[in-house]
Structure formats: structure tokens, C-alpha cells
C-alpha positions in Angstrom: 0.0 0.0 0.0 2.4 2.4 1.3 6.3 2.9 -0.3 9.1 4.2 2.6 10.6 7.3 1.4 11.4 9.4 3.9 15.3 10.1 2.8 13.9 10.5 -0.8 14.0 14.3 -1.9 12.8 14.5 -5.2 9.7 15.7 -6.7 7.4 12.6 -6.1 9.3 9.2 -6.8 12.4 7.9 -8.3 12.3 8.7 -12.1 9.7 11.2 -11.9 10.0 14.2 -13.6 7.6 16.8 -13.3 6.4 19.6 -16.2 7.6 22.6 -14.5 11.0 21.3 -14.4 10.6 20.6 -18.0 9.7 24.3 -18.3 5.9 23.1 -19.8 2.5 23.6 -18.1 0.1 21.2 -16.7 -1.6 20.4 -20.3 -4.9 20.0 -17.9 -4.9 23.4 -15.9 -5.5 24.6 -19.6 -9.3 23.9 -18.9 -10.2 22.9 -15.4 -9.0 23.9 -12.1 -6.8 21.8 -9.7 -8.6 19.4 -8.0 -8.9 19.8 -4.0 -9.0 16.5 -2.6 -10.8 16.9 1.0 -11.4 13.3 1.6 -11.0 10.0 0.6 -14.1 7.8 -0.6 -12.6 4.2 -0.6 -9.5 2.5 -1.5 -9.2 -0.5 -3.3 -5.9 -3.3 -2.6 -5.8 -6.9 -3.4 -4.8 -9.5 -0.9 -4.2 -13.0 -0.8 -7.0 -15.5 0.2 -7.8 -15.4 3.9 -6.0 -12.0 4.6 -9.3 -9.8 4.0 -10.1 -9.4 7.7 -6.7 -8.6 8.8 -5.7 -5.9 5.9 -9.3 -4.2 7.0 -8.2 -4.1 10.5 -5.6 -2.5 9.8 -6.9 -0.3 7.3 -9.2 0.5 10.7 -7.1 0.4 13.2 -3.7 2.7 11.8 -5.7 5.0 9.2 -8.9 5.4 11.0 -10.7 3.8 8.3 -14.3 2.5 8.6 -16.1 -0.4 7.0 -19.4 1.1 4.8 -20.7 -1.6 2.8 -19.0 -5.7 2.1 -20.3 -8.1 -0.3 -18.8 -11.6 -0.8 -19.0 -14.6 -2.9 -22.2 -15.7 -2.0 -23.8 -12.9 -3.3 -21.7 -12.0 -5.8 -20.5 -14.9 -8.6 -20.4 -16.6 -11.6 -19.3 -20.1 -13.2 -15.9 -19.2 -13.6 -15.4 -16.0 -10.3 -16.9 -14.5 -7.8 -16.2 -11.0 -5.2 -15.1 -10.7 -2.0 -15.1 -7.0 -1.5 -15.0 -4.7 1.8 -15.7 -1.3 0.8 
């Protein structure tokens, strides 16, 4: 979920280079404004089988999280898959 970089010091990861450093414009400031983000609706991660509970605890427990709606394979399949999803 999360990448460690606290001793990185460039603009957002390794390799990245952003368009002002380029000297060029954010091609989508041309017609909309910069988005604000003042929340965060849901997240979405895949985990192995049997790990659901414990990622959402987590999810709960260190980033104050909260479970809103889950759904699993009982409710949700086909011949060939179904969902397990904690939203």
C-alpha cells in the first residue's frame, strides 16, 4: 500500500520528472481547475486468500478507516469467479 521514502527528496518518486522542471504547463490546468481533494471515498488493494479481515483491521485500526458496505462470494458470482469486497 504504502512505499518508505522518507530520505527521498525528489519531486514525487524515483524517475519522476515533473512539467515545470521541463519548463511546460500542466496540459490539464488549460481547462479545469486543480482538483482539492478533501477526503477520501474508498480504496481498493488486493490481498491473498484469507487475509481480507486482517488488511481491513488494519486499514481500521492505523488509518482510522471504517467499514461502509462488504459483499462476498455468496452474493456475488459466476461459473468461472466471484467477489469478496469490503468497501
Amino acid at each position: 500500500t504504502f512505499i518508505e521514502r522518507t530520505k527521498y527528496r525528489g519531486p514525487f518518486l524515483p524517475g519522476f520528472e515533473s512539467l515545470e522542471a521541463k519548463g511546460a504547463a500542466e496540459p490539464l490546468l488549460t481547462f479545469a481547475a486543480p482538483p482539492e481533494l478533501s477526503s477520501v471515498d474508498h480504496c481498493v488493494c488486493n490481498v491473498p486468500e484469507g487475509q481480507m479481515e486482517s488488511t481491513v483491521a488494519w486499514y481500521t485500526n492505523v488509518l482510522g478507516f471504517r467499514r461502509f458496505w462488504s459483499v462476498d462470494d455468496s452474493q456475488i458470482l459466476t461459473k468461472y469467479s466471484s467477489l469478496r469486497s469490503v468497501v
